[in-house]
N, C-alpha and C positions, 0 to 999 in steps of 0.2 A: 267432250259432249258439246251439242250444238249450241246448249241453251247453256250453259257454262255461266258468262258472261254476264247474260241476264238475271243469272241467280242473282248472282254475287250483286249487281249492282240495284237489285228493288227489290230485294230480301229482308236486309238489314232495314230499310226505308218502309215497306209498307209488309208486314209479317202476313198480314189477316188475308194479303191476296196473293197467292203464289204468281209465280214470273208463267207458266205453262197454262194456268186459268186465266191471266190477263193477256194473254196471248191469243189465245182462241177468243175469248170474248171481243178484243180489238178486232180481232179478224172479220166475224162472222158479224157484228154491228156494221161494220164499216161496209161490208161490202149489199148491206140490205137498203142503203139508198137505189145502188145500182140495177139491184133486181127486181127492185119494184117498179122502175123500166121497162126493162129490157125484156122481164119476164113474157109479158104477151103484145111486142110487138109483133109477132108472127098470127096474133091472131085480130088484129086491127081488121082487116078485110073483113072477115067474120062477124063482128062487132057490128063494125056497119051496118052489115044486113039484119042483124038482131034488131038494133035500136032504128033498123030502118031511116037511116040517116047518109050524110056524103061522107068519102071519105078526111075531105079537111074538118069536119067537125067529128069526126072520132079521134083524128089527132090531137083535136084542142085537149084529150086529157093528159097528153104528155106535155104540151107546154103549159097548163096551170100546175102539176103537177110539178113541174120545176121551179113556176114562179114561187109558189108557197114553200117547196123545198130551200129553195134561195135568201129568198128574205126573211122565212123563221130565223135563220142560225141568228140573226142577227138579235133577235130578241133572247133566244135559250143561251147566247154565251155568258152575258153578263149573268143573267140569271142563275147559271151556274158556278158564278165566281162566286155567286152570295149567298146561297141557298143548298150549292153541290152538286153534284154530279148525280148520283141516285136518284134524288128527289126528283130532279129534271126529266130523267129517262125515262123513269116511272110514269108522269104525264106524260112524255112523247109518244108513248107504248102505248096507252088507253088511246091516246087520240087514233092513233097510227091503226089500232085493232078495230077501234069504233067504224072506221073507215075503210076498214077490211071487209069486214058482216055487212056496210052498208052496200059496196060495190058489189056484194053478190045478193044480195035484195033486190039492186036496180031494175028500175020496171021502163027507163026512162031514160033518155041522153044526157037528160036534167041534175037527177039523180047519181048519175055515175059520175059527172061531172065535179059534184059537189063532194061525192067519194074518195073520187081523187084527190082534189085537193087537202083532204082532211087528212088521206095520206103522205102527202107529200110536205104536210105541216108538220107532221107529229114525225116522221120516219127523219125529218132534218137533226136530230137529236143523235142519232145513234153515229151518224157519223163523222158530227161536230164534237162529239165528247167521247168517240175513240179516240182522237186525237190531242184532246185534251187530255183524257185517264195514262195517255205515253208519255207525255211530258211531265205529270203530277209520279210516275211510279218509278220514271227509266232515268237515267243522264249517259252523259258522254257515249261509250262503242257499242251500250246497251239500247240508248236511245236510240239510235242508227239501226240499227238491227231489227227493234221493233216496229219504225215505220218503214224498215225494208220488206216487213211481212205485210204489215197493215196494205203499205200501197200496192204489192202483188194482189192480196185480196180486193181492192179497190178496182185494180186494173182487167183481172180477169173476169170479174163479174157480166162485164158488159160484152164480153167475147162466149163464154160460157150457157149464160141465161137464154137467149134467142136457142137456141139450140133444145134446151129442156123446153121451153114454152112450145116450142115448134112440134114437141114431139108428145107433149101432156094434149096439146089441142087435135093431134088426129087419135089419137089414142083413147080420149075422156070428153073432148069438146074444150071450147075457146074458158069458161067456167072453172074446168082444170086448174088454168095460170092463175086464176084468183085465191082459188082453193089452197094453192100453195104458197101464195102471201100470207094467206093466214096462219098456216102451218108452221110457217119460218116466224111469226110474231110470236107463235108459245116457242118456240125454240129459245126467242128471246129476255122473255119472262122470265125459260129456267134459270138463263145465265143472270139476268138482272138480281132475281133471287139469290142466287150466292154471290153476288158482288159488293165488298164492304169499302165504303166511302173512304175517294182518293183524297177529297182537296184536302191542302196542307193548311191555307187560314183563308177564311169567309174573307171575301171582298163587298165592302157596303156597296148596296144597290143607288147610292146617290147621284143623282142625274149628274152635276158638275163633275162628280171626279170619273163618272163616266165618258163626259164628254170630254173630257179633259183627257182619259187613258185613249180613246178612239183616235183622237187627234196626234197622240204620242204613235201608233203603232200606222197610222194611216201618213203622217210623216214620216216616217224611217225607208231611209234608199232602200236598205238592206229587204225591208217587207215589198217594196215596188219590184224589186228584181225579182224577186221568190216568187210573187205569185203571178208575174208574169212569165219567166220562164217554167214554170210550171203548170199553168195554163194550157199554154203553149206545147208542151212535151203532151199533155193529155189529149191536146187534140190532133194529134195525128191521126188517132185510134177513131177516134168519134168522127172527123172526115171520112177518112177511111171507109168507116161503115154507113156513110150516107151516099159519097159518090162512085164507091167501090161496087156496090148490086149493080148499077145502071150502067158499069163500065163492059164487068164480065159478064153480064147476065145479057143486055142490052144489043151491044157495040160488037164483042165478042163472042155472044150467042152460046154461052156455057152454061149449065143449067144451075142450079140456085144451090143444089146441093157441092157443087165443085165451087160458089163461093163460100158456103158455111166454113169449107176445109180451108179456103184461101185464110178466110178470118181465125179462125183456130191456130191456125201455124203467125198467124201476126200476135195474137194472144200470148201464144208460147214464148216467141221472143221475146215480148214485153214482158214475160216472166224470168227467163233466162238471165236480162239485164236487170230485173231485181235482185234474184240472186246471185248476180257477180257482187253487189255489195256487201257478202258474206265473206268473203277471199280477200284474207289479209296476208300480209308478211313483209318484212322490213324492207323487201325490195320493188315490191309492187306499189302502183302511187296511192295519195293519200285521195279522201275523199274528196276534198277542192282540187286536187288534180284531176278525177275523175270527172268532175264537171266539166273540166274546159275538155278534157278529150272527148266525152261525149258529145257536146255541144258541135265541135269540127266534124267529127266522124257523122252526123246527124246533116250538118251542110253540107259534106263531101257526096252524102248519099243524094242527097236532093239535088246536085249540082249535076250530079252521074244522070239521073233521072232525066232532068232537062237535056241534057245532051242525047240520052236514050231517044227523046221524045223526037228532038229535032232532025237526026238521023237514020233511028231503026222506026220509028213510028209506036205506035200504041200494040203493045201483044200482051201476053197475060206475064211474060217474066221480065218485059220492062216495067209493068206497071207493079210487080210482086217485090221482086227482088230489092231495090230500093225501099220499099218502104218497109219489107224486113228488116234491112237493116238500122230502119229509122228509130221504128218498134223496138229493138234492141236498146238501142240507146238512149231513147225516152225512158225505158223501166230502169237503166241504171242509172239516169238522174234523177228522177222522182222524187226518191227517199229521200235524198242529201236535201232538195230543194223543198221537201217537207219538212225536213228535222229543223234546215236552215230556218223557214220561216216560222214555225212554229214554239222553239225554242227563245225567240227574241226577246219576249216577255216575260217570264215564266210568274212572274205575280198575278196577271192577267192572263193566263194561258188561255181561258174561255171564249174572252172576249176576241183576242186575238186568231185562235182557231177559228171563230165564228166570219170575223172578217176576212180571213184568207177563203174559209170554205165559198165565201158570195162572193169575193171577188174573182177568184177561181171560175165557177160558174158560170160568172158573168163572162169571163173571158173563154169560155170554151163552143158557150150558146155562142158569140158572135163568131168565133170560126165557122159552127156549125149554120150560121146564117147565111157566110161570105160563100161558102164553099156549094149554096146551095145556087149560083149562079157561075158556078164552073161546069164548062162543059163538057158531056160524056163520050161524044163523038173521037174525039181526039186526046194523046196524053198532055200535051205542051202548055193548056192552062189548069190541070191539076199540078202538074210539077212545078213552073211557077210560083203557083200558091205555096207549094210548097219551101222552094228556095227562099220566099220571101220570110216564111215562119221561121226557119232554120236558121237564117242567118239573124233575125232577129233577138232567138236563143241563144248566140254568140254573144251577141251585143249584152244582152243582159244579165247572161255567166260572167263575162268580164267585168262588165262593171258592180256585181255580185262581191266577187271577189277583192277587186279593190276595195270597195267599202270594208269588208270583213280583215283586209292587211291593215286597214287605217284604225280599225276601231280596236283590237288585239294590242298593238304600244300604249293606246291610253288606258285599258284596263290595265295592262303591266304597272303606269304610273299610279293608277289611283290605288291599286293596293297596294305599290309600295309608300306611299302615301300613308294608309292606313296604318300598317305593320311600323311607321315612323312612329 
């Protein structure tokens, strides 16, 4: 059985929440930052003209939305080490819903404005504390597994969503996308309802030993490599989908629905290389070996790319085919580069998730910044860009891993320590 595993291992640990219910629940939280997104960027233009506005201030609700996304977590982890996990979500949810009913009230650019952010407040919870509730239910092959689903649903989200949004707005109107924010918040509620409280022991809310945990998890190498090469892995996708419309659509004059398909099949990859992290057996490598292979195969493609670029020039299967294969390999590090970071602390899991999900972000916004001064005429400074991230992902798997050989001898000593 597929879930085997997971039984076995947050069965015995937490009875009240089956391994198949924390499963769907990680999932489907996790992946409701993304949708709230992605869901009606297809209907921005339309917006526009509604609130009778430009189109860079109908954007502004996707970048407050994130700033408020970003910098909640930072307040709800701790909070959640002290307080739980429930309690938390419960306020995220009300904020998150309040914010729902308001954006379709909106009479105003003002209004929706404010909407958004109240979403982007409250929704930073669900999937700051999926990733909490994996670490608090799972360990060891079960842990891995579960943020191998988690970050498939994380990953697809943003490939997927455009799509329904595109198709709820000719169908129903730009109104549709919101409508079905809201729809997906009681989806939420059900699940929240029968989810029984993960954390193992309350962490006091005290400023000092706060500052003092942030300072422990904000020094550790091991957390600098993790969320930066995972940053980095996520933003291929979210590149991708900023300078990729302007390339095919633009440059190569292909119409918008041959790139929806281009992005769907980059999706899938990224899905595919999730689930290779399910294929175990004694002769296939271990999951730190996965990383370093990923990470080469990832620069191998980008390198292929640049040569593509400087060569054959720009066509739809030099710019595709690389970065399918990057997509692959970004989804099969993901997971290992989440359990990795994630698992560092596990006293502070909250706090911890909380500071990787922003610094995450933050590292994925400033791809999304750089990339937005690559030019679409040509492939040679997208690939670039790209060899640069790739090989940067080397760099940081590698020294990942060294940390992770160096620190494995002195745990062996200090339990044998103990057990002395």
């Amino acid at each position: 059985m597929p879930h085997s595993s997971l039984d076995r291992a947050a069965a015995p640990a937490r009875a009240t929440n089956s391994p198949r219910f924390l499963l769907l629940l990680i999932c489907l939280f996790a992946s409701a930052g993304q949708l709230a997104i992605d869901i009606y960027v297809p209907a921005l233009p339309a917006m526009a003209r509604y609130f009778a506005t430009s189109p860079q201030a109908i954007q502004s609700s996707v970048s407050g939305y994130l700033a408020a996304y970003a910098f909640s977590q930072l307040v709800f982890g701790p909070v959640a080490d002290a307080f739980g996990r429930k309690r938390v979500l419960a306020f995220g949810l009300v904020v998150y819903t309040i914010g729902c009913l308001l954006s379709l009230g909106a009479t105003n650019l003002e209004t929706f404005l404010l909407a958004r952010c109240l979403q982007g407040f409250g929704i930073a919870t669900t999937n700051l504390l999926a990733k909490t509730i994996i670490t608090d239910s799972f360990t060891g092959q079960a842990l891995m597994h579960a943020f191998t689903y988690m970050s498939i649903a994380w990953g697809l989200a943003p490939i997927v969503a455009p799509v329904i949004g595109a198709h709820l707005q000719t169908w129903f109107g730009w109104q549709a996308c919101l409508v079905f924010l809201l729809a997906y918040s009681l989806v939420m509620w059900a699940l929240l309802w029968g989810y029984r409280e993960t954390l193992p022991r309350p962490v006091p809310l005290a400023p000092r030993t706060l500052m003092a945990n942030a300072g422990k998890v904000l020094s550790s190498p091991v957390f600098h490599s993790c969320f930066l090469a995972q940053g980095l892995c996520y933003s291929i996708l979210l590149v991708f989908n900023i300078v990729g419309p302007f390339m095919v659509q633009t440059t190569l004059h292909k119409p918008p629905t041959f790139f929806g398909y281009l992005a769907l099949g980059i999706g899938m990859m990224y899905f595919l290389g999730g689930l290779s992290n399910r294929v175990h057996g004694p002769r296939l490598p271990s999951a730190e070996r996965r990383l370093q292979l990923g990470a080469r195969v990832m620069a191998g493609a980008a390198i292929a790319m640049l040569a593509l670029a400087l060569t054959v020039g720009l066509r739809v299967w030099t710019l595709a085919t690389p970065v399918l294969v990057m997509g692959f390999c970004a989804g099969a590090m993901y997971p290992t580069l989440m359990a990795k970071g994630n698992a560092l602390f596990p006293h502070i899991a909250g706090l911890t998730s909380a500071i990787l999900g922003c610094a995450l972000l933050l590292v994925s916004s400033a791809m999304m910044g750089l990339a937005g001064f690559v030019s679409v005429q040509v492939l040679t400074p997208l690939a670039v860009f790209f060899v640069i991230l790739a090989l940067t992902v080397v760099a940081m798997v590698a020294k990942l891993l060294r940390h992770l050989a160096q620190m494995q001898p002195a745990a062996v000593v200090r339990g044998g320590g103990e057990v002395a």
